[in-house]
C-alpha beads as a LAMMPS data file, in Angstrom:
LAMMPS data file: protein, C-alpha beads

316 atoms
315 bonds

1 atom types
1 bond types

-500.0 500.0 xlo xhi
-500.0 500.0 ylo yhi
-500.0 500.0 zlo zhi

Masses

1 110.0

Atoms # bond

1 1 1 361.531 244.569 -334.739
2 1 1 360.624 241.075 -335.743
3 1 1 357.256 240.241 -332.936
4 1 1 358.066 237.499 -330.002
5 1 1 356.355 234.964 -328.920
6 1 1 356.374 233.329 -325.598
7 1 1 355.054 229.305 -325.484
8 1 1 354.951 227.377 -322.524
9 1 1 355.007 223.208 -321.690
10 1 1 353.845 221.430 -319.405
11 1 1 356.807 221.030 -317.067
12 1 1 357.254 224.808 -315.934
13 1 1 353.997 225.926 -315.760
14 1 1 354.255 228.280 -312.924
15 1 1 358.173 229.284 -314.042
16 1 1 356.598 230.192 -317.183
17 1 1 353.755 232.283 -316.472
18 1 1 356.427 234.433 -314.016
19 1 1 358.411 234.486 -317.218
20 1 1 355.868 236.249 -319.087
21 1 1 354.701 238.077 -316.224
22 1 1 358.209 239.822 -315.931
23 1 1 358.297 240.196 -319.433
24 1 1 354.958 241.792 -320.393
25 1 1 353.382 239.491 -322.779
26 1 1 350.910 236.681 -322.366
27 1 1 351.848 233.459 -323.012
28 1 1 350.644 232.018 -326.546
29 1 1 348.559 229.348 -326.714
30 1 1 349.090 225.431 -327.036
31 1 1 346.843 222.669 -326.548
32 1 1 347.900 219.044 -325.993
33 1 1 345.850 215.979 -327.787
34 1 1 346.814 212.694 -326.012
35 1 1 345.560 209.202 -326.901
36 1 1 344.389 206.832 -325.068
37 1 1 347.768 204.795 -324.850
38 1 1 349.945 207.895 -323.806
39 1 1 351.082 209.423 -327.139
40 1 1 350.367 213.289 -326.910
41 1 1 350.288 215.929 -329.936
42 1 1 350.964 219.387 -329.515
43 1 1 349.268 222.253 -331.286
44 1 1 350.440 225.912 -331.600
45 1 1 346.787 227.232 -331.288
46 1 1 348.382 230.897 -332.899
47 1 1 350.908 232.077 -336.096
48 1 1 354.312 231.984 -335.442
49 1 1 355.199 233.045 -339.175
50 1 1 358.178 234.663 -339.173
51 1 1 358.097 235.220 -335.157
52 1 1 361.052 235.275 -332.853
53 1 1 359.568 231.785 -330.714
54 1 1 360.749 230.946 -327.197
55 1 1 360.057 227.587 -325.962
56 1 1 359.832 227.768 -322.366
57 1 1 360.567 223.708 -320.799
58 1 1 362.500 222.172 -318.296
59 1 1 363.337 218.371 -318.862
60 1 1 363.306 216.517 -315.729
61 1 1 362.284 213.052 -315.971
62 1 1 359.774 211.449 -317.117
63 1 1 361.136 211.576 -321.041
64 1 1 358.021 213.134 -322.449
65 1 1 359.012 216.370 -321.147
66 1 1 361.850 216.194 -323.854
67 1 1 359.742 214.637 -326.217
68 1 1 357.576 217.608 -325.735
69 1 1 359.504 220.617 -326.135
70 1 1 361.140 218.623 -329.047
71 1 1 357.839 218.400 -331.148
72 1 1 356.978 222.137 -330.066
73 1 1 360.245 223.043 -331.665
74 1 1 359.065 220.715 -334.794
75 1 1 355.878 222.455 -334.678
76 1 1 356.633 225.414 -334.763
77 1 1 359.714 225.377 -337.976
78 1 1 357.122 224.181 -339.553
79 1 1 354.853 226.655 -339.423
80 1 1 357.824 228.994 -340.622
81 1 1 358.879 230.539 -337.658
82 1 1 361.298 232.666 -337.939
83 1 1 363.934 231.791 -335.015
84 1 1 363.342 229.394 -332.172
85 1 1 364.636 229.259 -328.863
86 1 1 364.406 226.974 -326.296
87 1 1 364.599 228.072 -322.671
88 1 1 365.734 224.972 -320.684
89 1 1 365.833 225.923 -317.243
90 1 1 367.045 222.986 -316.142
91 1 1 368.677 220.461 -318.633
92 1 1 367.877 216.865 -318.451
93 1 1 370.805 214.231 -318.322
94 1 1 373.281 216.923 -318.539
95 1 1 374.993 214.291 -315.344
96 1 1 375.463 212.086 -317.889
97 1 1 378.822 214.412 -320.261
98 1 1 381.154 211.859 -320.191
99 1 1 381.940 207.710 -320.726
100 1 1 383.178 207.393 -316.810
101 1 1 382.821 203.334 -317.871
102 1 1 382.931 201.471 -320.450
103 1 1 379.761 200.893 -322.975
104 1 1 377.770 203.772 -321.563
105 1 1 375.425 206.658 -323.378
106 1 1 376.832 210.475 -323.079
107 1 1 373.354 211.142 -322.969
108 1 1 373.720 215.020 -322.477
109 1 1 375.581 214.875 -326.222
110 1 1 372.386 213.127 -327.219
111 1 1 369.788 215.276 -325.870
112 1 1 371.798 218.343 -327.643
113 1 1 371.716 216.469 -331.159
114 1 1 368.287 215.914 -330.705
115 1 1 367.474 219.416 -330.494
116 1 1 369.129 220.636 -333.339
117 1 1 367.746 218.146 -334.809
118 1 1 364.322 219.146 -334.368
119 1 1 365.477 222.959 -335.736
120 1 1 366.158 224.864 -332.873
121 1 1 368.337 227.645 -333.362
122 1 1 369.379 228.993 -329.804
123 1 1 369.555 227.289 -326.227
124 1 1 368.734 229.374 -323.227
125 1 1 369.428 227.290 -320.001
126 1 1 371.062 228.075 -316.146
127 1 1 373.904 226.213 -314.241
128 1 1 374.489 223.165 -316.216
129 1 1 376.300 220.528 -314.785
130 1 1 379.242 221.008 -316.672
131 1 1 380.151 223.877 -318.584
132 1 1 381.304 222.014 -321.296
133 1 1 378.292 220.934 -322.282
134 1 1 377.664 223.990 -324.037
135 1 1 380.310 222.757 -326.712
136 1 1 378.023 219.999 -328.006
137 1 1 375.744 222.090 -329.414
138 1 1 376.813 223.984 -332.696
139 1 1 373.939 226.817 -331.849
140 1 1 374.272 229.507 -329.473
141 1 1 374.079 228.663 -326.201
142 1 1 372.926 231.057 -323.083
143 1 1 374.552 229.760 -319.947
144 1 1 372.952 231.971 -317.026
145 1 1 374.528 231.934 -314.033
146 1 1 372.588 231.039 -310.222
147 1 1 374.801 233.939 -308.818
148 1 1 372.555 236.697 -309.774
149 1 1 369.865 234.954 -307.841
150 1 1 371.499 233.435 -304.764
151 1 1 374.398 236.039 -303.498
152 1 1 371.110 239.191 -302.977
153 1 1 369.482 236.476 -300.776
154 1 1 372.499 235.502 -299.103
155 1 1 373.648 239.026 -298.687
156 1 1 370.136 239.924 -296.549
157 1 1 370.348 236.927 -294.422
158 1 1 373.957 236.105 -293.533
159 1 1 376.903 237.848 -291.609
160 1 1 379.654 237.974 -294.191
161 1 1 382.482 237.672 -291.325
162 1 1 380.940 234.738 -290.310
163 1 1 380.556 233.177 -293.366
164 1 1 382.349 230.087 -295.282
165 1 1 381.659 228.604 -298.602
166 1 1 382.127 224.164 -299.210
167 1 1 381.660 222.025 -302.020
168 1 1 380.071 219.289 -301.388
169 1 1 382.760 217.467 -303.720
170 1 1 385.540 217.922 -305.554
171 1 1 384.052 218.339 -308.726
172 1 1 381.979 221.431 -307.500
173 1 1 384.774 223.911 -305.978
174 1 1 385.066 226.153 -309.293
175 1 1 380.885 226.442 -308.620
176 1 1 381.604 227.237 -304.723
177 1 1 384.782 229.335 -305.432
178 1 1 382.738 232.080 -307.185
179 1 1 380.618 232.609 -304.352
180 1 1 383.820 232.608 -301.862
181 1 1 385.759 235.271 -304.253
182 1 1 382.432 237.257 -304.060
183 1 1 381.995 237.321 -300.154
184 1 1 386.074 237.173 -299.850
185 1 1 385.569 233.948 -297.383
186 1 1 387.695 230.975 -296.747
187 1 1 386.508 227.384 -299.251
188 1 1 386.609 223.996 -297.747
189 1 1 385.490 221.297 -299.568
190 1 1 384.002 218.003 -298.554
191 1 1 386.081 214.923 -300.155
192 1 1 383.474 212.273 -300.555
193 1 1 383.946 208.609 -301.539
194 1 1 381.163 206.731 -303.091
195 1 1 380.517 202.698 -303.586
196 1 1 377.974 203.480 -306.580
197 1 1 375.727 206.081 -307.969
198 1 1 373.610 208.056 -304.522
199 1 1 375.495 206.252 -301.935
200 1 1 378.330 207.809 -299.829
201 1 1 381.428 205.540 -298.087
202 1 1 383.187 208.364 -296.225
203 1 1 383.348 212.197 -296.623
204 1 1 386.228 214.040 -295.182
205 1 1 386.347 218.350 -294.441
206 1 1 389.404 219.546 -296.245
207 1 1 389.500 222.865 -294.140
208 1 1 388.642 224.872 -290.506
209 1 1 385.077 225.486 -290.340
210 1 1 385.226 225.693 -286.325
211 1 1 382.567 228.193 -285.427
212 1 1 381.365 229.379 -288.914
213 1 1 378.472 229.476 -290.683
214 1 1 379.226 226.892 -293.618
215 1 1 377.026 227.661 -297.088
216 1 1 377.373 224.267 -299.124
217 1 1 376.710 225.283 -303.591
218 1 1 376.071 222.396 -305.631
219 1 1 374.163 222.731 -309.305
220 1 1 371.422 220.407 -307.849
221 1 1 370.230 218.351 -305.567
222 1 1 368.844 214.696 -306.630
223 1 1 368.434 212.290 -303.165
224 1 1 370.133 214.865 -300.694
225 1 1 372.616 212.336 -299.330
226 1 1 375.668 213.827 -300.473
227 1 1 374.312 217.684 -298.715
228 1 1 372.821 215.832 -295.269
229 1 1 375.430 214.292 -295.195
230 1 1 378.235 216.992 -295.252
231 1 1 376.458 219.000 -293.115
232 1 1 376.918 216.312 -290.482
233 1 1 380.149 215.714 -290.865
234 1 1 380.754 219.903 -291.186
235 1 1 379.265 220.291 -288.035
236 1 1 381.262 217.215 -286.155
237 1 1 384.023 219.699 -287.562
238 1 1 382.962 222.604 -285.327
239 1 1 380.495 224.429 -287.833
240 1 1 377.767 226.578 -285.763
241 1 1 375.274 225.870 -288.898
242 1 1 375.277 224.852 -292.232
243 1 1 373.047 225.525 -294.875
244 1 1 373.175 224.686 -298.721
245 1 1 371.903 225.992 -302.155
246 1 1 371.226 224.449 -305.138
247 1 1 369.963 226.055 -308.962
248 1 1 367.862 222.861 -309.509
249 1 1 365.459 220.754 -306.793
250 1 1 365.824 217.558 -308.562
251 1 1 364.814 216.001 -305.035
252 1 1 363.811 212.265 -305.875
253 1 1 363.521 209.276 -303.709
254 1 1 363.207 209.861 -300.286
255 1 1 364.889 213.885 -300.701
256 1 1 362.433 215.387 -298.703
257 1 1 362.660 213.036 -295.854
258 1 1 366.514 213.456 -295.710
259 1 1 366.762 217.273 -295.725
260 1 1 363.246 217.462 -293.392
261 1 1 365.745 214.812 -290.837
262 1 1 369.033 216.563 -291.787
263 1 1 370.574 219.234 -289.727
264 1 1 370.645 221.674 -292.587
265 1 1 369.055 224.993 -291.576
266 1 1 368.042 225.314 -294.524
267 1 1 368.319 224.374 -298.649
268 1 1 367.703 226.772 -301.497
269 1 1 366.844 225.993 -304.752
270 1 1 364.803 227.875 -307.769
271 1 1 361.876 227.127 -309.613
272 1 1 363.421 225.654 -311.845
273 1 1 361.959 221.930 -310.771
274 1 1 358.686 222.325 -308.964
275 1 1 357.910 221.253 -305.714
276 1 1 356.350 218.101 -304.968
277 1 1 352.956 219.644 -303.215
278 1 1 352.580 216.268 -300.831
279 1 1 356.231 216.862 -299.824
280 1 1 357.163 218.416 -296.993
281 1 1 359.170 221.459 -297.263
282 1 1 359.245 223.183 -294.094
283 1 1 363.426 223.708 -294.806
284 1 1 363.792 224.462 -298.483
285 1 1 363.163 228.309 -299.669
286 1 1 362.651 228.476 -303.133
287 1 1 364.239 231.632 -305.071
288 1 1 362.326 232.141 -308.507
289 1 1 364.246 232.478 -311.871
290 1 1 361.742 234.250 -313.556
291 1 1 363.105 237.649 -313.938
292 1 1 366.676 236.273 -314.785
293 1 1 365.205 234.563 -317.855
294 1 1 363.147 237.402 -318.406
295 1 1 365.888 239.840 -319.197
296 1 1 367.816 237.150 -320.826
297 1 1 365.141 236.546 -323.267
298 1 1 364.727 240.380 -323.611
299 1 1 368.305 241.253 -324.144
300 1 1 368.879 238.157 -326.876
301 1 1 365.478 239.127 -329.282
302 1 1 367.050 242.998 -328.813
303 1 1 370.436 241.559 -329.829
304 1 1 371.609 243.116 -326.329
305 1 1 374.726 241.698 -324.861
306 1 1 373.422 239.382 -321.645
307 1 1 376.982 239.403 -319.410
308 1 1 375.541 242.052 -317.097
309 1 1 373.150 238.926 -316.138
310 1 1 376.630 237.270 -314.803
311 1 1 376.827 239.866 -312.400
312 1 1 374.829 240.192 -308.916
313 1 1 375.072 243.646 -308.559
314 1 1 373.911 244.836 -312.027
315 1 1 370.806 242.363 -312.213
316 1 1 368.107 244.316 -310.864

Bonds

1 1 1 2
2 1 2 3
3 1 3 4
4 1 4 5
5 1 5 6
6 1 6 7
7 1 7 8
8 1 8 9
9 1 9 10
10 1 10 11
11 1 11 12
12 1 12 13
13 1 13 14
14 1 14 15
15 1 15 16
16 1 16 17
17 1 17 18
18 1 18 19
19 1 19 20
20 1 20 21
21 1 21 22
22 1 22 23
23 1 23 24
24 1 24 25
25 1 25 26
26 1 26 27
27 1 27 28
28 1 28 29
29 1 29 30
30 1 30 31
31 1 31 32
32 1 32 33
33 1 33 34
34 1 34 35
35 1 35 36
36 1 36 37
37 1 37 38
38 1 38 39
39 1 39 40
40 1 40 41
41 1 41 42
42 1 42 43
43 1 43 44
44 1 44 45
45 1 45 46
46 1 46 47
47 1 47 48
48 1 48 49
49 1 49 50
50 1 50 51
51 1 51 52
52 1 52 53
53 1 53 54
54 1 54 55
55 1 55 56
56 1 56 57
57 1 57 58
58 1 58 59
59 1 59 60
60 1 60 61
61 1 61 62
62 1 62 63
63 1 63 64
64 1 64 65
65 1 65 66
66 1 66 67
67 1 67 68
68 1 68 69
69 1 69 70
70 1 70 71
71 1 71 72
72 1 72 73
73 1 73 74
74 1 74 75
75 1 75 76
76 1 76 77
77 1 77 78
78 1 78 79
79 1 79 80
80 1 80 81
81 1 81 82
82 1 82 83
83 1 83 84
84 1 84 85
85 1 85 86
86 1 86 87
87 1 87 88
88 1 88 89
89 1 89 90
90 1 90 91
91 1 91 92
92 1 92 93
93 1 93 94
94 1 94 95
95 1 95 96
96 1 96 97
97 1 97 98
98 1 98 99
99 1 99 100
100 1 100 101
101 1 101 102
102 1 102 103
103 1 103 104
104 1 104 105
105 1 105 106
106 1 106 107
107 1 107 108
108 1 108 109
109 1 109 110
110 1 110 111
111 1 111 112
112 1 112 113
113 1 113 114
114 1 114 115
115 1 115 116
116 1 116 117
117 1 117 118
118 1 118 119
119 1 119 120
120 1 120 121
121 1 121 122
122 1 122 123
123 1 123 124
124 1 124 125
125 1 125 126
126 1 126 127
127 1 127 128
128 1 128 129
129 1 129 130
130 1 130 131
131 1 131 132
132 1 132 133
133 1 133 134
134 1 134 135
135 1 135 136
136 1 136 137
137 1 137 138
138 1 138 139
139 1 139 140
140 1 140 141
141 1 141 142
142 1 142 143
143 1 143 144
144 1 144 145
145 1 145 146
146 1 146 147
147 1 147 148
148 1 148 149
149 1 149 150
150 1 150 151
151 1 151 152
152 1 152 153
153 1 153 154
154 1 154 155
155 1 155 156
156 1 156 157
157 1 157 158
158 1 158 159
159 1 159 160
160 1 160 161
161 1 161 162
162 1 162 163
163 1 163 164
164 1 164 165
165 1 165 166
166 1 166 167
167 1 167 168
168 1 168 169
169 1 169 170
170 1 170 171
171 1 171 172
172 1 172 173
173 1 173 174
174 1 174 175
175 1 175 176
176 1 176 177
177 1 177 178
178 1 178 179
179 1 179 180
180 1 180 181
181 1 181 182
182 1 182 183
183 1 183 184
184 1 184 185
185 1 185 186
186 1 186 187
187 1 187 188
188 1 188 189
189 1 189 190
190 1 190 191
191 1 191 192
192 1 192 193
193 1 193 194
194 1 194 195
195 1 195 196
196 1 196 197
197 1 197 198
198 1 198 199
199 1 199 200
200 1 200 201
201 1 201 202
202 1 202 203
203 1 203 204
204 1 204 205
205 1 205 206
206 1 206 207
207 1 207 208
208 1 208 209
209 1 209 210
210 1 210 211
211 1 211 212
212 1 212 213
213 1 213 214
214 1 214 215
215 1 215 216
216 1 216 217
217 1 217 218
218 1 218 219
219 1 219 220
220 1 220 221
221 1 221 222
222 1 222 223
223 1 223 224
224 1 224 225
225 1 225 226
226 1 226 227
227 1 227 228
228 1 228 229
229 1 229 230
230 1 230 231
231 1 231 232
232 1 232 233
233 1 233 234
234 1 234 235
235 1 235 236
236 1 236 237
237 1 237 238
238 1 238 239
239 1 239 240
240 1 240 241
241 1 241 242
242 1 242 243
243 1 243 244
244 1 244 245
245 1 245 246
246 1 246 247
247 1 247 248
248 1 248 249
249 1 249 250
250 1 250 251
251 1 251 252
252 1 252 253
253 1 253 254
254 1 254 255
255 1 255 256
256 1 256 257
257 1 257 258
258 1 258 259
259 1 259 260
260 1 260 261
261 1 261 262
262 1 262 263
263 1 263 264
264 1 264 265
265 1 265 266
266 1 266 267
267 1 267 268
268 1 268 269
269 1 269 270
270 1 270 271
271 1 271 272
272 1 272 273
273 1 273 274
274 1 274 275
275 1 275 276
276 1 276 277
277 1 277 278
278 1 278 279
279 1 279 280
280 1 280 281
281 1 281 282
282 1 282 283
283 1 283 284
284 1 284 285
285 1 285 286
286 1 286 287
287 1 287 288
288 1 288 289
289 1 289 290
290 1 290 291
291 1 291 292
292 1 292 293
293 1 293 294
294 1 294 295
295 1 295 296
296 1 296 297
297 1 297 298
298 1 298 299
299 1 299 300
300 1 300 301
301 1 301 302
302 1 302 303
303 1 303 304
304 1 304 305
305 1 305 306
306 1 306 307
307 1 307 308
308 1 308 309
309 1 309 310
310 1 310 311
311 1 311 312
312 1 312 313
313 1 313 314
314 1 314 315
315 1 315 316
């Protein structure tokens, strides 16, 4: 069987060495050259002739992180290896999928050109913003699922007859519907009403939370208004406490002030984005992806089938 090798950027650093932990290899080696006015140049130090190549980067702002994994990929079909894959635990821009106005970028379209472009020839990722997104690549994609990581932790900490599932938004109940199917709970969902981009107007509860212990699921978390702010208004509704969980920590702007303030009991993300070490964090519990991504990079170089990764109760 053709020999893998595991590469990681600078984004993930931690996420990565778990990754390889789990696996059982060492990460291969890469050095980064930068200039004195910001341009950087990566180096595989090691052959990749021929080598099944995993790319392991998440691209969160800044741009470079993109730019990065995109001259890795360069790198490394150059040096004539022999199929690349980039593990995107969280994908950058994927908010922007659509023209919701007129004369705007659909940036995540963009950011999937760009990376065939380069010469990648599979995507490994986890809760993308939209599902669609996976048709604008015309490459394999590997969309793995929070669920495997979320409902074990959520099973250990929560009483299920207590327990009800909200969406934050409209747009997310098909996300918060899985995990309300799973447990066999009631859904509510939050109807909020924004003026622009991070700031709310008015949220409404479309359901009876009176007394229950109210889970909101959202793919990420970028300022926290939209998840402080529902668990207000949930627990004006009668809620006895509301948590939340989120696949990616995005948490910009003032995030970590809003959820520390918030009456959330908690918020729980993955590693996906790491934490901000001057931050404080006292609420957020941070799940790791590293095993998940671990058998998913197993089970693709062993042309395994990866659906038993969609399922919480298989993923061991």
């Amino acid at each position: 069987m053709t020999e893998v090798k595991l590469f990681a950027g600078t984004s993930v650093t931690q996420l990565s060495e778990s990754i390889s932990d789990y696996y059982g290899q060492q990460l291969g080696e890469i050095s980064f050259a930068k200039f004195s006015d910001g341009e950087f140049c990566p180096n595989i130090l090691e052959s990749v002739r021929g080598r099944y190549v995993f790319f392991i980067q998440s691209t969160f702002p800044p741009a470079d992180n993109m730019m990065e994994l995109l001259m890795l990929i360069d790198a490394a079909k150059r040096a004539s290896a022999g199929y690349i894959t980039a593990v995107i635990p969280y994908f950058g821009y994927a908010r922007q999928d659509r023209k919701d106005k007129p004369r705007v970028a659909i940036a995540a379209k963009l950011m999937a050109n760009l990376l065939m472009a380069a010469g990648v020839n599979r995507v490994m990722t986890m809760d993308l913003h939209a599902d669609q997104i996976q048709g604008f690549f015309d490459i394999p994609v590997d969309h793995l699922k929070g669920e495997a990581i979320f409902i074990p932790y959520l099973k250990e900490i929560l009483n299920v007859e207590n327990l009800v599932f909200a969406s934050p938004d409209v747009g997310g109940v098909k996300r918060a519907r899985i995990y309300s199917k799973y447990f066999g709970t009631d859904l509510v969902i939050c109807d909020k009403h924004r003026v622009k981009a991070n700031e709310i107007e008015s949220m409404t509860v479309i359901g009876d939370v009176t007394g229950k212990d109210v889970v909101l699921v959202d793919d990420l978390v970028d300022t926290a208004g939209t998840l402080c702010k529902a668990a207000e208004v949930l627990l004006e509704s009668g809620a006895k406490s509301v948590r939340a969980l989120c696949t990616h920590g995005v948490l910009s702007g003032k995030a970590y002030q809003n959820i520390t303030n918030s009456p959330l009991t908690e918020l729980i993300i993955t590693d996906t984005i790491p934490l901000k070490k001057d931050q404080p964090h006292d609420k957020i519990k941070v799940l790791s992806a590293a095993k998940l991504f671990a058998h998913a990079i197993r089970y693709t170089h062993e042309n395994r089938s990866i659906s038993t990764l969609f399922v919480s109760d298989t993923f061991k």
